[in-house]
N, C-alpha and C positions, 0 to 999 in steps of 0.2 A: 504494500500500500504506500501508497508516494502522493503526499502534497505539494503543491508547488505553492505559497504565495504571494503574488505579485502586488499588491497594495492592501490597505488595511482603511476602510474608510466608509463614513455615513452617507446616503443619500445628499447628492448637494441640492439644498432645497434656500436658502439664503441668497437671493436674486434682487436687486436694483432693477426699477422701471426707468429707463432712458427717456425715450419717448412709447409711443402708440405702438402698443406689440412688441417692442424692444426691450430686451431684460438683456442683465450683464450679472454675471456672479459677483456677489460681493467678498474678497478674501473680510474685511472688516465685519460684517454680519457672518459669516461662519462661523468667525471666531468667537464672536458675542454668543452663538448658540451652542459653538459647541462647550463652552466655557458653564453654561448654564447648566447642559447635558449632565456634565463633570459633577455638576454640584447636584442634579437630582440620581447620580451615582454615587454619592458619598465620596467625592474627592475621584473616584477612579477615570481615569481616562477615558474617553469613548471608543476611542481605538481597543486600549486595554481591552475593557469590558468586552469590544466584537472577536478580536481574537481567543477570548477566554472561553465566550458562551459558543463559542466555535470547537474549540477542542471539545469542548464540554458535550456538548448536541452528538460529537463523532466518540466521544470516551470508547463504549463497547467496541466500536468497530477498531480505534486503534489499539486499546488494549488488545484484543484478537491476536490482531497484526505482532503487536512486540511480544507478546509471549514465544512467537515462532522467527523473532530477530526481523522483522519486514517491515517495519515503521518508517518512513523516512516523511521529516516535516521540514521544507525549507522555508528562509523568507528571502526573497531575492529584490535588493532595495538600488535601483542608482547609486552610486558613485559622485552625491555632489552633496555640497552642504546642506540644504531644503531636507532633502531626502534624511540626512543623516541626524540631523536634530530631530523631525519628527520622530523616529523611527527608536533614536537609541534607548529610550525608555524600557519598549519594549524587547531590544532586545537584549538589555539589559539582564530583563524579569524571564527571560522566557528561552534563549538563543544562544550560541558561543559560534564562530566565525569558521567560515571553512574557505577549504579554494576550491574555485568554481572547477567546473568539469569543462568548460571551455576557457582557456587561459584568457583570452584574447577577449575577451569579455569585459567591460567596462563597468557589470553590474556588483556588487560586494551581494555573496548566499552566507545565508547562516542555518544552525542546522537549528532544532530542537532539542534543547537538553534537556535529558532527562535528570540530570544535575541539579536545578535549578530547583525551589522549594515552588514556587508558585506552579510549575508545571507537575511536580508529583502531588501537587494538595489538588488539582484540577482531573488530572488520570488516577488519582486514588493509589496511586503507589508510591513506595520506596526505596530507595537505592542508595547501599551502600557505600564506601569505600572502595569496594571492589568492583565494584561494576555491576553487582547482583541486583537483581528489581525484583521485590518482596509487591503482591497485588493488596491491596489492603481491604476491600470489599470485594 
């Protein structure tokens, strides 16, 4: 089982009327809403929270998958500052860095660690020292 994910993000629904039928995205009302989001999340990101309720919705199916070693979750972000701000939070909480399978690639992948406390309190396991993954339910 292999994810790939390419972006992490809410409907853009925060739009400037120009004129008559013309809207423009607003970056400044995104930000006001997604900032809102945050606060009816209890501080947590909205990003966070999609990528969480995301492992979360697939748990069964990844667990399956890593019992039998076949789990791979990537996040594959640009290579530019925008990108790397939004992103490090999460991959912070959730990721540790790899090299890509195409060198020549521009994009920074990161895997899913299972390392990570936030990602074993979300798949319900735990992993040792060793590398062992203990299922907890």
């Amino acid at each position: 089982m292999e994810f790939s994910i390419r972006s992490i993000q809410r409907e853009r629904t925060q739009y400037v009327k120009l004129k008559k039928d013309y809207y423009k995205w607003s970056f400044e009302l995104e930000t006001k809403a997604s900032k809102n989001f945050q606060k009816q999340l209890r501080g947590t990101h909205p990003s966070e929270f999609l990528l969480s309720e995301f492992l979360f919705r697939n748990r069964k199916e990844m667990r399956e998958n890593l019992s039998k070693g076949k789990l791979e979750v990537t996040l594959v972000v640009p290579n530019n500052n925008f990108s790397n701000k939004i992103y490090r939070p999460l991959i912070e909480r959730f990721f540790s860095r790899i090299t890509p399978k195409d060198h020549l690639s521009l994009d920074l992948e990161y895997k899913l660690s299972l390392k990570k406390k936030r990602v074993q309190q979300i798949l319900g396991i735990k992993v040792n020292k060793n590398g062992e993954i203990t299922f907890l339910d």
